[in-house]
C-alpha positions in Angstrom: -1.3 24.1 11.0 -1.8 21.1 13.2 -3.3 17.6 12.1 -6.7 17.8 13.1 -7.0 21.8 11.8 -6.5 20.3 8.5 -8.8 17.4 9.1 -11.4 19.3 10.5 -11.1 21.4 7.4 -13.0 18.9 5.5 15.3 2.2 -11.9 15.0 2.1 -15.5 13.0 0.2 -17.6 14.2 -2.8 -19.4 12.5 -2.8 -23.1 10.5 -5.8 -23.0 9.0 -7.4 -26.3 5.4 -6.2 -27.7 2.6 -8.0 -26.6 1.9 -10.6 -29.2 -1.7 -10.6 -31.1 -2.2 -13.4 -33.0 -6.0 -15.3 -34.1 -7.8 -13.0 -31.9 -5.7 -13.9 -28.4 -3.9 -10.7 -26.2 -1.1 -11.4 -24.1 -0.1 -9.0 -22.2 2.8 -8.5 -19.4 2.5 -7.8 -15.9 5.7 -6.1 -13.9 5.5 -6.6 -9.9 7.5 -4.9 -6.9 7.0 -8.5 -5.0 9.1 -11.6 -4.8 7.2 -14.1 -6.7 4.7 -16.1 -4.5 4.9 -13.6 -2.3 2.0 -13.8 0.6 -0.7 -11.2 -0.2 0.6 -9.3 -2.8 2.8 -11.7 -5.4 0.0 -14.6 -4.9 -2.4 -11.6 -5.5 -0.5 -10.4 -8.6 -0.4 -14.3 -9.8 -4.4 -14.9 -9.0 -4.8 -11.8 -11.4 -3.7 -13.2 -14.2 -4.4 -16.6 -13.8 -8.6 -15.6 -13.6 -8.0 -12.9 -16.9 -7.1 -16.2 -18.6 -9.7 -18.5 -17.2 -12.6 -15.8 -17.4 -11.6 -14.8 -21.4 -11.2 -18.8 -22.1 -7.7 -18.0 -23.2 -8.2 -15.2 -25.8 -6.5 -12.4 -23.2 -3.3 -13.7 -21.0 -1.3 -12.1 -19.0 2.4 -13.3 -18.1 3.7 -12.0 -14.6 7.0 -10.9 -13.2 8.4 -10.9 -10.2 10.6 -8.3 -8.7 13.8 -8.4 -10.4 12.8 -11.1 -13.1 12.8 -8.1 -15.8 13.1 -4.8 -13.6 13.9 -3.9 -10.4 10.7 -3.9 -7.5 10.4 0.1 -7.9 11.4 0.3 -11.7 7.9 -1.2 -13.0 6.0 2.3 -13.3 8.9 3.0 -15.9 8.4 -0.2 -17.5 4.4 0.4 -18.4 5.1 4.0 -19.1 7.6 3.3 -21.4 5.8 0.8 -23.2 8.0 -2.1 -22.0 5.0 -3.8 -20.0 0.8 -3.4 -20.0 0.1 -3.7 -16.3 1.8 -3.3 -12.9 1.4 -5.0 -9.3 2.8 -2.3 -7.1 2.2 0.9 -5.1 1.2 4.0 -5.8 2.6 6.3 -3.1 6.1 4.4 -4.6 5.9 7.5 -7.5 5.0 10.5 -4.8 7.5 11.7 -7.0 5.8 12.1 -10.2 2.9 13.3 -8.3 2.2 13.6 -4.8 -1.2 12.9 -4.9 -0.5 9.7 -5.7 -0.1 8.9 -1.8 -3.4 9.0 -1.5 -4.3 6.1 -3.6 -2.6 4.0 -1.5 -2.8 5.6 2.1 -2.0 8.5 4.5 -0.8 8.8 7.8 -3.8 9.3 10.2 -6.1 8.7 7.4 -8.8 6.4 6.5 -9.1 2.5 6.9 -9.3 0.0 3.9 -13.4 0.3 4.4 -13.4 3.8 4.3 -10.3 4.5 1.4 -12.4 1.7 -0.6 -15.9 3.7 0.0 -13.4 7.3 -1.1 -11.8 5.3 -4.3 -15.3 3.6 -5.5 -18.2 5.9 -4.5 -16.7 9.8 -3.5 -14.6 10.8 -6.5 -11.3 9.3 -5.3 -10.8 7.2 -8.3 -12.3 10.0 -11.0 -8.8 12.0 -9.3 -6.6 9.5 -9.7 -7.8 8.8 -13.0 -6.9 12.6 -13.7 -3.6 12.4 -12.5 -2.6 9.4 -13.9 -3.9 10.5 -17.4 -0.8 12.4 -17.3 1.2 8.9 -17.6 -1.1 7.5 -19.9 -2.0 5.1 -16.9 -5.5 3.7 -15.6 -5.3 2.7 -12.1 -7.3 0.6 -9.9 -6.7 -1.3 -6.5 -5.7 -4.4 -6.8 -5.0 -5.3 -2.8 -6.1 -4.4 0.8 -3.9 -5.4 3.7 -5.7 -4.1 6.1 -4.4 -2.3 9.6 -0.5 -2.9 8.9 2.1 -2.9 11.6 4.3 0.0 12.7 7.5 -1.6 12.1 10.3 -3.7 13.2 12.4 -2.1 15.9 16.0 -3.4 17.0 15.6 -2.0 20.3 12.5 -0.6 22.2 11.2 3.1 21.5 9.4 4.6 24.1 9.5 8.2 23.3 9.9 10.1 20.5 13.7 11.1 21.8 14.0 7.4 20.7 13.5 7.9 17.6 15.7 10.6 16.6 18.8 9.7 14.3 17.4 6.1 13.9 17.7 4.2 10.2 14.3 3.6 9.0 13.3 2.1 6.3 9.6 3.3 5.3 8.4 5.1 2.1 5.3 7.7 1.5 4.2 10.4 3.5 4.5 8.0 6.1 8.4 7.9 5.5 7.7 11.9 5.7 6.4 11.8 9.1 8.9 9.3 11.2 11.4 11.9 9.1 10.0 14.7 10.8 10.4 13.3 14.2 13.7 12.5 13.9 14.7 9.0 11.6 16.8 9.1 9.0 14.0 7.8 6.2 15.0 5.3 3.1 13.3 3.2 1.0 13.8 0.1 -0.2 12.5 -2.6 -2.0 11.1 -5.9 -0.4 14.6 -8.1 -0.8 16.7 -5.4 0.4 15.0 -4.9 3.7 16.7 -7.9 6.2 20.2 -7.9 5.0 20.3 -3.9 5.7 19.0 -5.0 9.0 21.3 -7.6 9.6 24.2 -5.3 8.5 22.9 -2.0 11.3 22.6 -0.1 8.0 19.1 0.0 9.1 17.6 0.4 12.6 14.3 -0.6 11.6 11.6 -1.4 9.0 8.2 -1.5 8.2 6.5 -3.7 5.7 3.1 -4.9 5.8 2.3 -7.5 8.6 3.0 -10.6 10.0 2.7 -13.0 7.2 4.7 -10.9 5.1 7.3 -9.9 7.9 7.6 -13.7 8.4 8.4 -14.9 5.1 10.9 -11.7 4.9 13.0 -12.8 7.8 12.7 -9.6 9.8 12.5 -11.7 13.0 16.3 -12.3 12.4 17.4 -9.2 12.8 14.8 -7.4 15.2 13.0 -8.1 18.1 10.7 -5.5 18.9 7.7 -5.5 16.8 5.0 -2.7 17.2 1.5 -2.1 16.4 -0.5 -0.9 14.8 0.7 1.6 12.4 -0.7 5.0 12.2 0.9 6.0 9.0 -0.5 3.1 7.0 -3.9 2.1 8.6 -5.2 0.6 5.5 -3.7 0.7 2.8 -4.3 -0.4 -1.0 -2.0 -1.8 -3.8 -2.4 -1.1 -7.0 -2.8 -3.0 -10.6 -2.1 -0.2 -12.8 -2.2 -0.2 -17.0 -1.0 1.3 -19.4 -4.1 3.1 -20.5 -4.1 3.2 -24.5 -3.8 -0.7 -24.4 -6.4 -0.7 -22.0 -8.4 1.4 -23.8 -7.7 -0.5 -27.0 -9.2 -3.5 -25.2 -12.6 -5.1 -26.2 -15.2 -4.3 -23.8 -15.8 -7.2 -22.3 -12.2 -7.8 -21.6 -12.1 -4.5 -20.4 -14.7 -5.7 -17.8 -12.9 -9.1 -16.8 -10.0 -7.2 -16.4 -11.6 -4.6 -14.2 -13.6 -7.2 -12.5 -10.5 -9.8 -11.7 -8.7 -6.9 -10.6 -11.1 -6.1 -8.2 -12.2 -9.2 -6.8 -8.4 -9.9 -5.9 -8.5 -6.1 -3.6 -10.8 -8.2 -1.5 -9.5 -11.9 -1.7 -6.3 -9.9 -0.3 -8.4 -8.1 2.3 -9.2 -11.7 3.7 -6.1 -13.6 3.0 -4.0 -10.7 5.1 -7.0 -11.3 7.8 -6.7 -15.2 8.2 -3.4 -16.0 7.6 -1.7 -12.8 9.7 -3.0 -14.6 13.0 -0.7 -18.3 13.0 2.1 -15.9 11.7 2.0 -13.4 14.6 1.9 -16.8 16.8 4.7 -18.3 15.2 6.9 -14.7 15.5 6.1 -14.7 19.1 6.1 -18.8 20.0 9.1 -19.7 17.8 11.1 -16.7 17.4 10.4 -14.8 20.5 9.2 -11.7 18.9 8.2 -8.9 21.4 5.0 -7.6 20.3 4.0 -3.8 21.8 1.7 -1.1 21.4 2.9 2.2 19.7 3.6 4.6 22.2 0.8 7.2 22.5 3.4 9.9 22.7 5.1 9.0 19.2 1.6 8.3 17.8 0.9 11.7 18.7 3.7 13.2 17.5 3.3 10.8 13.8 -0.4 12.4 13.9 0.6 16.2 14.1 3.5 15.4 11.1 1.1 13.9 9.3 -1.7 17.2 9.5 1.5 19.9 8.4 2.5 17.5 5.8 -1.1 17.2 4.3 -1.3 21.3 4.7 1.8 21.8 2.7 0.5 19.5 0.3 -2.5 21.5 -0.3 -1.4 24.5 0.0 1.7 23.9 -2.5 0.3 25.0 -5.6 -0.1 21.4 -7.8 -3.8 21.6 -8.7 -4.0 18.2 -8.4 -2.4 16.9 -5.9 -5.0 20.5 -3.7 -8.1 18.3 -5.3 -7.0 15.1 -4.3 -6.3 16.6 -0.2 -9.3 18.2 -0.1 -11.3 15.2 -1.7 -9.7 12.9 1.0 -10.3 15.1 3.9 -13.8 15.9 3.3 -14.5 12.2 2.6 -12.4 11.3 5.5 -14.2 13.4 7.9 -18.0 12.1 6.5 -16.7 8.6 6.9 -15.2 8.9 10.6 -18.2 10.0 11.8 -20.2 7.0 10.2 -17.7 4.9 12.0 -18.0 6.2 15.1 -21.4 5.6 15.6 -21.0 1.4 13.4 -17.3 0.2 13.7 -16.3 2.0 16.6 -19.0 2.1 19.1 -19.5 -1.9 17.7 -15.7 -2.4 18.6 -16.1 -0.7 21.9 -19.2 -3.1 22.9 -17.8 -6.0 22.3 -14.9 -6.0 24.7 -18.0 -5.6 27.6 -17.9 -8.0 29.9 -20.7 -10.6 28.9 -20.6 -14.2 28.8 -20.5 -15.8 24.7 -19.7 -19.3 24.5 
């Protein structure tokens, strides 16, 4: 089944210490997949836990670890569900493995934009489904950061056509990974750290990330030149704060709520921190570095677009009740919010570029 027949359609833990609780105080541990100050995300993670403290005057703290510090960047979901950590800074679609509905909570090729996965998670039963599924972990997730539109990757030499993408070393993960698979790259993924020297090396043709402040304080500038946008496999995507559930449940309420509520106001700080400070980093990549920025070719876009509709059929059609509620939630929400857009976002974005004087 092609995309839009679908869319139409509606490692290891380390053991870490027990959190201490001592005169009425919590301290918990928080496991990340980002370097530490990391733009975005690892300054995300950081402002987390620095306003848990400041709103709870103290009596509920949370430490946080960078990648690597206590577990690798992809080994935190064992960490919390292990009992080695309370809370990670991560990914979702990092553990499509465990379930692949868990995509979804962070985004899907040809899918929805952080306005419209935020209206799906908050308000159209997208977070009572990941609840579900992550019951099975004993987890509780929220979204903890938006970046926006990211970019479609860093590229050692142009790609014009999809016959240029066939054998090349990507590094990308989801069912994004899924769909540059399909059309020929030969998919890994990797953590954060790992990305330039593989580059540097030719074990890998290209990556993706996030976006240009990101991609600037990773260093992929030194190994590629060709930098393409926008990305049609991650068009909005959202990482997660994610906890281990019975400590979360074993919370007072109103720490429950500051931890809900720091959580969330930090999806949208991110939102605007990616917003501002992507624009002097795309000018430095192209002043200083002389970074090639392009357009994604219609023809692979294409191409991504039809992977991404078989990939979503097989998904629902594979026989995990879950992961079959989850599709058809997101496509029928999806569809609803693409034709709100159409007639705000869209027809506002369109009008805009008209030809009328300003200032």
């Amino acid at each position: 089944m092609k995309r839009r027949t679908l869319f139409a359609a509606g490692a290891a833990a380390t053991t870490l210490a027990t959190p201490a609780i001592a005169q009425g105080r919590i301290q918990w541990r928080m496991v990340t997949s980002w370097p530490r100050g990391f733009p975005g995300l690892g300054v995300g993670a950081e402002r987390i836990a620095r306003r848990i403290g400041e709103m709870s005057g103290g009596r509920f703290t949370v430490q946080v670890f960078a990648a690597g510090q206590l577990v690798p960047p992809l080994g935190v979901f064992d960490a919390v569900t292990q009992g080695g950590a309370e809370m990670m800074h991560t990914a979702a679609y990092y553990w499509q493995n465990r379930n692949r509905g868990l995509n979804f909570f962070t985004g899907v090729p040809m899918g929805m934009t952080s306005k419209e996965l935020r209206a799906w998670i908050r308000n159209m039963g997208g977070q009572e489904i990941w609840d579900e599924i992550y019951a099975q972990f004993n987890l509780k997730g929220f979204m903890a950061a938006d970046t926006g539109v990211q970019g479609a990757g860093w590229f050692r030499r142009e790609i014009n056509t999809v016959d240029d993408i066939r054998g090349l070393k990507f590094r990308t993960p989801g069912l994004g990974g899924e769909c540059w698979r399909r059309i020929g790259a030969a998919v890994v993924n990797l953590g954060a750290g790992e990305i330039l020297p593989n580059l540097q090396s030719g074990a890998l043709d290209a990556a993706e990330f996030v976006g240009p402040v990101t991609d600037l304080a990773l260093g992929f500038h030194q190994a590629a030149k060709f930098y393409y946008w926008p990305s049609v496999i991650e068009p909005g995507l959202a990482a997660e704060c994610s906890v281990d559930k019975r400590k979360y449940d074993a919370l007072p309420n109103d720490l429950k709520r500051i931890l809900e509520v720091a959580i969330q106001a930090d999806y949208d700080q991110v939102g605007a921190d990616f917003d501002s400070l992507n624009i002097p980093a795309m000018q430095r990549l192209v002043s200083e570095f002389g970074v090639q920025v392009k357009m994604l070719p219609d023809a692979i876009a294409i191409a991504l677009g039809n992977a991404a509709g078989e990939i979503l059929t097989e998904l629902r059609d594979a026989g995990d009740p879950l992961t079959k509620k989850t599709v058809e939630s997101f496509v029928k929400a999806r569809a609803a919010l693409m034709e709100q857009s159409a007639i705000t976002d869209d027809a506002y974005a369109r009008m805009r570029r008209l030809d009328y004087r300003y200032l």
